[in-house]
C-alpha positions as CSV (number, residue, x, y, z in Angstrom):
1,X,132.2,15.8,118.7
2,X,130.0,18.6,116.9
3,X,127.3,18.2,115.1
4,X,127.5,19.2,111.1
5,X,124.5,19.3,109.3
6,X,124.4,19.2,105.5
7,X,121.9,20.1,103.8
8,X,120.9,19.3,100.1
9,X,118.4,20.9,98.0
10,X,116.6,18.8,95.5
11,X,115.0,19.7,92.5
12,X,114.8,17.1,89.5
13,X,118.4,15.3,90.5
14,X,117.1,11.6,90.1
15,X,120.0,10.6,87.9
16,X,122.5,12.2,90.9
17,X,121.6,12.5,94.4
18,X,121.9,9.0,95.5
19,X,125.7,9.7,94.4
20,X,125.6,12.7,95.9
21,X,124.4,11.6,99.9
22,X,126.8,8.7,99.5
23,X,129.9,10.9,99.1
24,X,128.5,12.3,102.4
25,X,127.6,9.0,104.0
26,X,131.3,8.3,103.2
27,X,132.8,10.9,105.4
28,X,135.7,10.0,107.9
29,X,133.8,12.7,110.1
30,X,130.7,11.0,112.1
31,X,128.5,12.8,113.7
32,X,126.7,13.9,110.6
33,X,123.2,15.0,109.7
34,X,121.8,15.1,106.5
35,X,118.6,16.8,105.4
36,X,117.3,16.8,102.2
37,X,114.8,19.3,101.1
38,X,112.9,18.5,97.6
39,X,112.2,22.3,96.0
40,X,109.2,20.6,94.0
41,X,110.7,18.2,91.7
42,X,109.0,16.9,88.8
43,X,111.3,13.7,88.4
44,X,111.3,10.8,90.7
45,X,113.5,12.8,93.5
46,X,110.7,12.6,95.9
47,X,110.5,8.9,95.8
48,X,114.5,8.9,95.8
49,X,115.1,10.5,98.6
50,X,112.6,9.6,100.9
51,X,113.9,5.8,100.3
52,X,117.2,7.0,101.6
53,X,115.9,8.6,104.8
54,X,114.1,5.7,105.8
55,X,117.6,3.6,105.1
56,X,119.4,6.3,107.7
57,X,118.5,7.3,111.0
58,X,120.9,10.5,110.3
59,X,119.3,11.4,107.7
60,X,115.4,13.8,107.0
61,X,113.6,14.5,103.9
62,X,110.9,17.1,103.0
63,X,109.4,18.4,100.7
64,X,108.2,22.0,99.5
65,X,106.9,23.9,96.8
66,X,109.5,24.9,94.0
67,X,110.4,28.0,94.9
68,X,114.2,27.8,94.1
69,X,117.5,26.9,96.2
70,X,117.5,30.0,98.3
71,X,114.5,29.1,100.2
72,X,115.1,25.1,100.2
73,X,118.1,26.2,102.0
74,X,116.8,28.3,104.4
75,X,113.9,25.4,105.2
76,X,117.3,22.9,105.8
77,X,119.3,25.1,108.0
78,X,116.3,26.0,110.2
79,X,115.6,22.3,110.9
80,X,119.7,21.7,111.0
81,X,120.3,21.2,115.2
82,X,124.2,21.5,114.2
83,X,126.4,24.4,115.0
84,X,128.2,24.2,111.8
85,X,126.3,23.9,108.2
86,X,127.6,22.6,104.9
87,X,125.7,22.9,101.8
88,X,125.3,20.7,98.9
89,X,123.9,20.7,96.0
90,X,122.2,17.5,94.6
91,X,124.2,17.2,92.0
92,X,127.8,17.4,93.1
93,X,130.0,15.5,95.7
94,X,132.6,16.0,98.5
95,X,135.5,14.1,99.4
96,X,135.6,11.7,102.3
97,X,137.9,14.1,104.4
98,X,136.8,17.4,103.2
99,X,134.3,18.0,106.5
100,X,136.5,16.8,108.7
101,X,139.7,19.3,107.5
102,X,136.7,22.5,107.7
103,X,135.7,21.7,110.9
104,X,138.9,21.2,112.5
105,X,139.5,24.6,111.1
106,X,136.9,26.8,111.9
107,X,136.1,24.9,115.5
108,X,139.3,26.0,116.5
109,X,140.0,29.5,115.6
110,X,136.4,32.0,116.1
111,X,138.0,34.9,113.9
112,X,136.9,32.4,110.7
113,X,133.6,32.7,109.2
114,X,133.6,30.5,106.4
115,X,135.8,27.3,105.4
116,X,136.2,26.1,101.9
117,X,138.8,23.7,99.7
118,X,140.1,23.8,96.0
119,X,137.7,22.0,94.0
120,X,137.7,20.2,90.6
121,X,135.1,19.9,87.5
122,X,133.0,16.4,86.6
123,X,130.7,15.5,84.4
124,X,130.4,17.3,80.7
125,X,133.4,19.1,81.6
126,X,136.7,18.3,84.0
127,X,139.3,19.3,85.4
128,X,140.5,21.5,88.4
129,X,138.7,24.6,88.9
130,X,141.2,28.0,89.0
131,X,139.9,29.5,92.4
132,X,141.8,33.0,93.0
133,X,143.1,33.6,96.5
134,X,140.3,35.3,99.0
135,X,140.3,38.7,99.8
136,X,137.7,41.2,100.1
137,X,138.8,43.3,96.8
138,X,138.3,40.0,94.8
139,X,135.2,39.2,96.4
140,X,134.2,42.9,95.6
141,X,134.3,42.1,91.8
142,X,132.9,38.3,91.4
143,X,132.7,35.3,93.3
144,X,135.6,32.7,94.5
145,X,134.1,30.7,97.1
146,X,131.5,27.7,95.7
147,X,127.9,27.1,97.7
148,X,129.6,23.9,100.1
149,X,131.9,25.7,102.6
150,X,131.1,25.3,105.7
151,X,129.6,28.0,108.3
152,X,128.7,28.3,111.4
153,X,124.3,28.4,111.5
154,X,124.4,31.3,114.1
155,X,125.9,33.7,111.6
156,X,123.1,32.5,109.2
157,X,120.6,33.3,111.7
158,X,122.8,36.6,111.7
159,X,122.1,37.6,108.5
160,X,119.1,36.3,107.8
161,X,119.7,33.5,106.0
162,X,120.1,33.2,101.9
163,X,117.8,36.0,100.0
164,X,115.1,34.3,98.8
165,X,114.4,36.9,96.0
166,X,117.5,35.6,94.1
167,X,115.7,33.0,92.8
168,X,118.0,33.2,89.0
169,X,121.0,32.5,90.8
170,X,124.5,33.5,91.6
171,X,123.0,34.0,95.3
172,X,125.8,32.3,97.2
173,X,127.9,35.6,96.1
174,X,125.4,37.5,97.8
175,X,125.3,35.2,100.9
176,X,128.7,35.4,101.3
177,X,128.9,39.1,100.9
178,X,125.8,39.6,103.5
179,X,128.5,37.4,105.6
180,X,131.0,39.0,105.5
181,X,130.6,42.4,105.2
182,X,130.6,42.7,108.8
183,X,134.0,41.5,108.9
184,X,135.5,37.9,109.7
185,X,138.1,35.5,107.7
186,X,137.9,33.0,105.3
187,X,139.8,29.9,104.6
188,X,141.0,28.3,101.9
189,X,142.0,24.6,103.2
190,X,145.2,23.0,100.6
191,X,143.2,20.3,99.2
192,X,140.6,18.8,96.8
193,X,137.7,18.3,98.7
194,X,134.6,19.5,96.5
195,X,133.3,18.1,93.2
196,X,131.2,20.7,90.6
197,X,129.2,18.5,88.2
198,X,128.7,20.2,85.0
199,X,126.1,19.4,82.0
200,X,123.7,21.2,79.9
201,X,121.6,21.9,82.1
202,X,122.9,23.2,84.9
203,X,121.9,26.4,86.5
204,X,124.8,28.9,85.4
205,X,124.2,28.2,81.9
206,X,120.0,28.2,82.0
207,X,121.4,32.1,83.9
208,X,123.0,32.8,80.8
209,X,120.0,31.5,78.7
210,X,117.2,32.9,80.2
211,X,119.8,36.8,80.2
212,X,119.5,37.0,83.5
213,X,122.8,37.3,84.7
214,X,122.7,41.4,84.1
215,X,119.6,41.6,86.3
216,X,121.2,39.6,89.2
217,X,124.5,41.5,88.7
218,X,122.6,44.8,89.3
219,X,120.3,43.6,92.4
220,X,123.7,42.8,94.3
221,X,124.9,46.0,93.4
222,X,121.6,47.4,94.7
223,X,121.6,45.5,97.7
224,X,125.6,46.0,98.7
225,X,126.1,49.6,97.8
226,X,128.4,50.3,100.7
227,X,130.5,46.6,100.5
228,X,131.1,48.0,96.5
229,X,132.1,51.5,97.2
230,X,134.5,49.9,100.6
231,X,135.9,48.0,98.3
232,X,136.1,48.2,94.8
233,X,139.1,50.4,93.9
234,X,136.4,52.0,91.5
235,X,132.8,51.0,91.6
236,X,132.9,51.8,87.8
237,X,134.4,48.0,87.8
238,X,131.2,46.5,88.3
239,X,129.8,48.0,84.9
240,X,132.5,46.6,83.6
241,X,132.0,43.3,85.2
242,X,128.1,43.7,83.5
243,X,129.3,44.4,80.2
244,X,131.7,41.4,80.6
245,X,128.7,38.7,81.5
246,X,127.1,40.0,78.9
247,X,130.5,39.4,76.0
248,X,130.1,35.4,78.2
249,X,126.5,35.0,77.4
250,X,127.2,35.6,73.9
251,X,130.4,33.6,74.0
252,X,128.5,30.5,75.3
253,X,125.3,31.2,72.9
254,X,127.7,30.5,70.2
255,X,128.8,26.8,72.1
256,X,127.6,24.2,70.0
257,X,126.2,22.1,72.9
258,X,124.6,25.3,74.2
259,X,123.3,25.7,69.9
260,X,121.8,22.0,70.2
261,X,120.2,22.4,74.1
262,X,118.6,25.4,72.8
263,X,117.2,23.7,69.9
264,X,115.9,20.9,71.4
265,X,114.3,22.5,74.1
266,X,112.7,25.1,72.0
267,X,111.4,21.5,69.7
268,X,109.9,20.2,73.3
269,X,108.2,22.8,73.7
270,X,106.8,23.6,70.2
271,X,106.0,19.5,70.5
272,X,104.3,20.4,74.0
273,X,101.9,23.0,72.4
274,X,100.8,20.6,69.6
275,X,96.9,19.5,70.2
């Protein structure tokens, strides 16, 4: 039986990554490792998940400077001793049969690169998430396939692993471009096997805060020039795919959730400063 390694980055996840190793512990696939890697957390994730690698043999932690999920990653997957890798973020969760279902896939047929499932929405917001159908024209104009799909770690090595200058986000598109570019399948397996937790503060809507989405938008663009022009039907799409983040961003300025996160965190702050 092969090895798959799953690897978590941590940063400030107290309140979720017990929940979120447990829906790993709970896998009908075995031979599993797991190895946490904390990206500098100020919370009490340290202390968290070293108490859970000293409860598993199967399981490491360490611990780096925060330098974002990019590099976390790249620290897992090059202490991961399994062929296959699934990443996880420390937030969200995967169904008890979800690793088994990828790996039965892409052990068996070489031409696949990447495996992934349909996934669902939990926490401030639910629901099943509307993923369009792979293909290379979609993947050309945004992102359908979420961080945990499993790949093989030799095409990692390939590619040199996630960027680690992407440090705002959105860099599983990029990974997954840098993947595939070269050519290769993907697959979509029937089933609900991975679990998106939303709330305030996740990382897609501190993108939109901080108006970074643009920049990141533009550095793929940069990076990818001959993926864009192969193909987009016309590269012009991707301005339009900037002007559009930008009509989201000031769509979800206008959320009043988004209104009071804003508010308080500017008050923390101005209550920080105080002598």
């Amino acid at each position: 039986m092969d090895l798959i390694s799953v690897v978590i980055p941590c940063y400030n996840c107290e309140e979720y990554i017990t929940e979120t190793v447990q829906s790993v512990l709970d896998s009908d696939y075995r031979n599993i490792e797991i190895i946490l890697v904390n990206d500098g957390s100020k919370d009490k994730t340290a202390n968290i998940i070293d108490a859970i690698a000293k409860k598993h043999g199967n399981i490491s932690a360490f611990h780096v400077d925060n330098n974002g999920p990019s590099k976390a990653r790249n620290i897992a997957i090059s202490k991961a001793k399994g062929e296959y890798i699934l990443p996880l973020d420390g937030d969200d969760k995967i169904d008890a049969n979800y690793i088994s279902k990828a790996h039965q896939i892409i052990s068996n047929n070489p031409q696949i690169k990447v495996v992934y499932c349909n996934a669902e929405y939990f926490g401030d917001k639910t629901g099943a998430w509307l993923l369009p159908d792979f293909s290379y024209e979609l993947l050309a104009t945004n992102n359908m396939i979420f961080i945990s799909a499993m790949f093989r770690k030799s095409d990692w090595e390939k590619i040199g692993g996630f960027d680690e200058k992407m440090i705002h986000g959105i860099e599983d598109w990029d990974f997954w471009i840098s993947m595939l570019k070269g050519g290769g399948e993907v697959y979509r397996l029937d089933y609900t096997g991975f679990y998106y937790r939303i709330t305030i503060h996740s990382r897609k809507i501190k993108l939109f805060k901080e108006g970074k989405i643009e920049q990141m938008y533009q550095y793929i663009f940069n990076k990818h020039k001959d993926f864009f022009i192969t193909y987009l039907t016309d590269p012009l799409n991707l301005i339009y795919q900037l002007e559009n983040a930008n009509h989201e961003l000031d769509k979800l300025k206008n959320k009043s959730f988004v209104k009071l996160y804003l508010y308080l965190s500017n008050l923390n702050k101005k209550i920080r400063k105080r002598p």
